[in-house]
N, C-alpha and C positions, 0 to 999 in steps of 0.2 A: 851544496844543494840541501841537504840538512840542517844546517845554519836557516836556507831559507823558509823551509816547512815550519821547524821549531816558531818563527817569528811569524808565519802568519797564526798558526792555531791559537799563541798568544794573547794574538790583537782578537782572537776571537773566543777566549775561554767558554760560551754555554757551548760549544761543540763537545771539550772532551774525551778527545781522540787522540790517538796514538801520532806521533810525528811523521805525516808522507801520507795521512789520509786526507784528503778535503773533508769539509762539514756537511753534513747529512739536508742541511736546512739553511737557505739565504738569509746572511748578517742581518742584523738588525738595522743596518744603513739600506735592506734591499727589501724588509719587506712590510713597506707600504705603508699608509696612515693609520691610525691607533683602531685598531675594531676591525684591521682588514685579513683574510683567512689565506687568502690564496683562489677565493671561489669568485666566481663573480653572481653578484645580487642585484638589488634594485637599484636602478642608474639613478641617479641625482636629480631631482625633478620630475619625477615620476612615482605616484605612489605608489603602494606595494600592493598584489594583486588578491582581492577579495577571499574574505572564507571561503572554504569549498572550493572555489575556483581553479579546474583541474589544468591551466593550459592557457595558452594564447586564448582568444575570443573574446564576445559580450558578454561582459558580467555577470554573473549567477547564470550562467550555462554551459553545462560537459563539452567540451572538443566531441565532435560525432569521429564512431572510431574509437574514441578513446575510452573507455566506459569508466564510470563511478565506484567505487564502492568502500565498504566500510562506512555508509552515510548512515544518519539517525534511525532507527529502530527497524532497524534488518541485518541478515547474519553476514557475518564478513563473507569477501571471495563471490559472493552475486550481485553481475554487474547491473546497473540500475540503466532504463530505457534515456538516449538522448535526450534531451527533451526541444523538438521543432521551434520552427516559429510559430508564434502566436498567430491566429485565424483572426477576421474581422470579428469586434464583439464579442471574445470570446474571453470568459470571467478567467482571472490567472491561475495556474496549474491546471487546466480545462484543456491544454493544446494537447499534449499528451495524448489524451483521447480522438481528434482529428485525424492520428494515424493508422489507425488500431480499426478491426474490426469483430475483434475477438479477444474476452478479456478471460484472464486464468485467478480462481480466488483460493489460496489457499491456507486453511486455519492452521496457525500452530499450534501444535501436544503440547499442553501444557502438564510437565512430569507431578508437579504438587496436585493436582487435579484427577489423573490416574492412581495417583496411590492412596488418596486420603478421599476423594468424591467428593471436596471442597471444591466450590465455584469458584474460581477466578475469571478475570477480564478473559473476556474472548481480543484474539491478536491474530490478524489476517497479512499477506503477500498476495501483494495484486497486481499479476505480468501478464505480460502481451506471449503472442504465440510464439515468441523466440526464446523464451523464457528471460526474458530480462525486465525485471520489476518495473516496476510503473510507481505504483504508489504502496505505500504501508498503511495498516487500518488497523486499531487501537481500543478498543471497550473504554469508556470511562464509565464504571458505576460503583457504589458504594458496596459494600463486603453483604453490609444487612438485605439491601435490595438483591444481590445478586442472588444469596444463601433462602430467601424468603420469598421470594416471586417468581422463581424459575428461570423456564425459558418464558413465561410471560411476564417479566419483569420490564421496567421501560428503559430506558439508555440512550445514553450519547455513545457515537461513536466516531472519532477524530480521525481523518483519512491525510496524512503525510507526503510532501513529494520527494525526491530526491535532495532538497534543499531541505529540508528539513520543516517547509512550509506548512501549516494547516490548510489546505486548498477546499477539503469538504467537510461538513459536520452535516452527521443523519440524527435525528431526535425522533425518537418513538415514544410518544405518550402512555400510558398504561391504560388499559383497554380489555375490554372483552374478549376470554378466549373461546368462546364457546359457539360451536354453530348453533346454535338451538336461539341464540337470544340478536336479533338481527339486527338489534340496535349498539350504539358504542363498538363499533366492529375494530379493525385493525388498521392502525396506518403509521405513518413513516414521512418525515419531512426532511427535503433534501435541501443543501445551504451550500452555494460556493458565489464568491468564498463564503466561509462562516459567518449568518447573519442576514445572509441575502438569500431567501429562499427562492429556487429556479422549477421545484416541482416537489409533487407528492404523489405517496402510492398511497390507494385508499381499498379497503378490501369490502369486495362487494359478495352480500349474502345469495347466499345460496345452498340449498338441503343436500346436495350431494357433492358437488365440485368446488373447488378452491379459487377461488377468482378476488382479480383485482383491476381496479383500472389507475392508469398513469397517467397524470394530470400536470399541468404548465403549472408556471409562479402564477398566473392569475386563477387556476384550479378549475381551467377548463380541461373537459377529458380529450386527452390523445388519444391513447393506444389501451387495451385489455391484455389481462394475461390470466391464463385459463392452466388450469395443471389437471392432472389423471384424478378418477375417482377415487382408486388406490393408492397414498404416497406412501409409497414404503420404498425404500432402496434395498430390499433384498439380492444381491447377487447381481444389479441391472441398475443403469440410470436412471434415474425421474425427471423428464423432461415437462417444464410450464410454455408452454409456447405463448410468443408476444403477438400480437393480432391485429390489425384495423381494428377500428371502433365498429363498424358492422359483424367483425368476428369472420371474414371472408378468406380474408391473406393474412400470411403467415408470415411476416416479417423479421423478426428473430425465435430465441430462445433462451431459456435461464436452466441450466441441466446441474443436475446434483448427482456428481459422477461417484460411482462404490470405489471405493478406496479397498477393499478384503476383507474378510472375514475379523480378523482378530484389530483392525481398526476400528472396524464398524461395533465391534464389539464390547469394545473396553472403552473407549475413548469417544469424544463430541466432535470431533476434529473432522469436519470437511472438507471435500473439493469440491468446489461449483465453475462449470463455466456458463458466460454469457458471449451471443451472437446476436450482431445488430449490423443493419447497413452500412456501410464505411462512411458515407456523405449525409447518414442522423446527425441531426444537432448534440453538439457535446452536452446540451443543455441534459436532453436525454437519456444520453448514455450513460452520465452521473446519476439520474433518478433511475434508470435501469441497476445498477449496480444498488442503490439505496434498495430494490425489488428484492435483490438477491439476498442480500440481509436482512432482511424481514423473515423473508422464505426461509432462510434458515432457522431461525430462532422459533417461528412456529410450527415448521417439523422437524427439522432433525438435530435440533439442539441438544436431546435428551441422550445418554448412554443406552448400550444396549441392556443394561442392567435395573435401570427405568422404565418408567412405560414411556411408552414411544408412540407421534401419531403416526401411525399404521392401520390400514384399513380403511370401509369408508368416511368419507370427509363430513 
């Protein structure tokens, strides 16, 4: 019996082993074609399955269930929203929004920013009410622009899906910040995709209140959006209600929720939510969010260690 251990380990020296053990690992006569592991991979005649692509399904989309994460420009460990089927007519990464009737916007602390009071890109997390990302949202602008114009400085800003797609680009022109002069006022061009403009916020004068209207690609007005005389988030939301064009119904809102004291204090870093009908045109819902980022930038962009607009408008 010994005789016959000794003579198979032999015939197989990368084993290596004492005489009376078998091999750890099947002979080189047993294991498979040149590149093969022991795992099974892509079958033969089939291509291999897309970037990203988490799963069985149609190409470039999550298994529902299965959630995303670790995708382009958000923090590991939060899963990213499925993303539906596509609606009729509906510009690509725009489906997303079909489902949703409440969107969560939230800015990231940037630590270089708090410690030196150097401006950096503003960098947002845009989830739905389960908390699971929707899209990521990106400042592109130049160091000189950001450090020299403020919060009225002008900017693109790149909105990301799960895919890591450009689905929206917002462009603010640089503009008048002052209520006093009611010409060259504020506004905000919304683009999905990038390039194909679907609407605009345009800001409409006014001696006391903050107001804007929400306009289609052809820049006819939809809806208004009217905010308190006082914006200040002291201790309490600031909510902009969305309106009819008559200013009668109330059909959503864009709320600028206090984050606490020593946020609000040190840091530019917002939460904002917005509420809209579930069965709005995503057309809108995109140029409402475009709303949100304006609104930001012309009140509470500022540290609390800045002047801030606070008070009346």
């Amino acid at each position: 019996m010994d005789k016959q251990n000794t003579q198979m380990n032999a015939s197989h020296p990368e084993t290596n082993l004492p005489a009376g053990y078998p091999p750890q690992y099947p002979p080189t006569a047993f294991q498979g074609p040149p590149g093969y592991n022991g795992y099974p991979g892509p079958q033969v005649g089939y291509p291999p399955p897309p970037a990203g692509h988490s799963g069985p399904g149609p190409a470039g989309f999550p298994v529902p269930n299965q959630p995303v994460y670790n995708q382009p420009g958000g923090a590991a460990g939060i899963p990213w929203m499925p993303a539906p089927p596509p609606p009729l007519n509906c510009p690509p990464g725009l489906e997303y929004l079909s489902q949703i009737d409440q969107i969560l916007i939230h800015q990231q602390i940037e630590l270089l920013e708090v410690l030196t009071g150097f401006e950096t890109n503003n960098k947002y997390e845009i989830k739905n009410s389960f908390g699971q990302r929707v899209y990521f949202a990106a400042e592109d602008t130049d160091c000189c622009t950001r450090n020299c114009c403020g919060p009225s400085r002008p900017f693109t800003l790149r909105i990301i899906d799960n895919m890591g797609r450009e689905v929206i680009t917002l462009e603010r022109p640089l503009r008048c910040n002052s209520c006093c002069c009611p010409c060259c006022l504020q506004e905000i061009e919304i683009q999905a995709p990038p390039g194909v403009p679907v609407g605009y916020v345009i800001q409409t004068w006014h001696p006391c209140l903050p107001k804007f209207t929400i306009q289609n690609e052809r820049r006819e007005d939809v809806l208004k959006i009217s905010g308190p005389c006082v914006v200040c988030s002291c201790c309490g939301d600031v909510d902009f209600e969305i309106k009819s064009l008559d200013e009668q119904c109330v059909v959503g809102k864009i709320s600028k929720h206090w984050t606490g004291i020593l946020k609000e204090a040190f840091t530019d870093a917002d939460n904002f939510g917005i509420q809209f009908p579930l069965d709005l045109d995503v057309k809108m819902k995109a140029v409402m969010m475009g709303a949100c980022f304006l609104i930001d930038f012309m009140f509470f962009e500022s540290t609390g260690s800045q002047e801030q607009k606070s008070g009346v408008w």
